[in-house]
C-alpha positions as CSV (number, residue, x, y, z in Angstrom):
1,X,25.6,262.2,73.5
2,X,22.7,264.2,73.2
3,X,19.0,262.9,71.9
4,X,17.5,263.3,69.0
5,X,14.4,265.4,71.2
6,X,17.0,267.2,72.6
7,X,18.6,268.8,69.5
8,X,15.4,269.4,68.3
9,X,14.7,271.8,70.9
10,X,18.0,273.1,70.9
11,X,17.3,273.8,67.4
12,X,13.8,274.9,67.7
13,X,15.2,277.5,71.2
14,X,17.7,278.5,68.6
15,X,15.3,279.7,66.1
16,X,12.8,281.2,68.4
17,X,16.0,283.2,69.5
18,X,16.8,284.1,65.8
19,X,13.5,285.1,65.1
20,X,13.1,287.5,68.0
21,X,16.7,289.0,67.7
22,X,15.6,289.6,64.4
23,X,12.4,291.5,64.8
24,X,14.0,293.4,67.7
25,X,16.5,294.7,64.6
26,X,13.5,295.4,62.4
27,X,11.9,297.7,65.3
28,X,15.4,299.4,65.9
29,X,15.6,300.3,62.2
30,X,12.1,301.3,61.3
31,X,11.9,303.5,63.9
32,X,14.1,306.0,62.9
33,X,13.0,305.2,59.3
34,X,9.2,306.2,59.9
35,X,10.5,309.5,61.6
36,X,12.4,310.4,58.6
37,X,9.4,309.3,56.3
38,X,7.7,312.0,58.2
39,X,10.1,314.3,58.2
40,X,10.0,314.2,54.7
41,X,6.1,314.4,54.1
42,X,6.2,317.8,56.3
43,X,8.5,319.2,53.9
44,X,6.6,318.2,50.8
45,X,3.8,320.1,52.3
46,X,5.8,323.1,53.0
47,X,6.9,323.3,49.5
48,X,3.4,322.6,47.9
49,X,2.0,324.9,50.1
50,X,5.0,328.0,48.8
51,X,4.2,326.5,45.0
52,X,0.5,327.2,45.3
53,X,1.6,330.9,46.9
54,X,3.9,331.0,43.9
55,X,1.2,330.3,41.1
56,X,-1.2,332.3,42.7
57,X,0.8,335.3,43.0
58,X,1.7,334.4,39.3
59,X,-1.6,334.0,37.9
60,X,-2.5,337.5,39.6
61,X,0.8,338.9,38.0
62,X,0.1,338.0,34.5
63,X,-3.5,338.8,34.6
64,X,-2.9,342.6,35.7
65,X,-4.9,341.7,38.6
66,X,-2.5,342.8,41.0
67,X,-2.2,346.7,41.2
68,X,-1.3,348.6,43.7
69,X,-4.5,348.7,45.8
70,X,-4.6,345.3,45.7
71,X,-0.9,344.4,46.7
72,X,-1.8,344.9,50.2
73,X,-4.0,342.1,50.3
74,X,-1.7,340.0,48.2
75,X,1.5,340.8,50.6
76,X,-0.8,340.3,53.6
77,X,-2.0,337.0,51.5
78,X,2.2,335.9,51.2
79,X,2.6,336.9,55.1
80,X,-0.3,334.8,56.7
81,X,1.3,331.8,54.1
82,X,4.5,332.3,55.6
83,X,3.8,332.4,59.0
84,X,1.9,328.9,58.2
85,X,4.9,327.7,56.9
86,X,6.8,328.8,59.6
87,X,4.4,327.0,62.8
88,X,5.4,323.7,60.8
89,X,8.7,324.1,59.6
């Protein structure tokens, strides 16, 4: 039969064991997790980034701001936001 000091410890190794298996999990899990958390703040970027392009070309639209001399900048404008869009996509 085994003493009391020695089920403690069995029981304390036991824990400790728990414990670490445990936080082992957590790392395997969160891991992945954060990736996807990032994943998904790059995309909330792109797409603020094409709504700003979007009002702005708006806002130039319904003003009468945007004739035809001045489409050229407003294409070349939508291209360099693109090509933005594009490096972090």
């Amino acid at each position: 039969m085994q003493s009391g000091g020695n089920i403690e410890r069995l029981c304390h190794q036991r824990s400790v064991n728990i414990v670490d298996h445990l936080g082992s999990v957590t790392c395997k899990v969160n891991d992945p997790l954060d990736a996807k958390v990032d994943e998904v703040s790059d995309a909330e970027h792109r797409v603020s980034c094409m709504n700003s392009l979007g009002k702005y070309i708006g806002s130039l639209e319904s003003s009468g701001n945007m004739r035809k001399r001045n489409n050229t900048s407003v294409q070349s404008f939508a291209n360099i936001m693109t090509i933005h869009l594009n490096i972090y996509a």
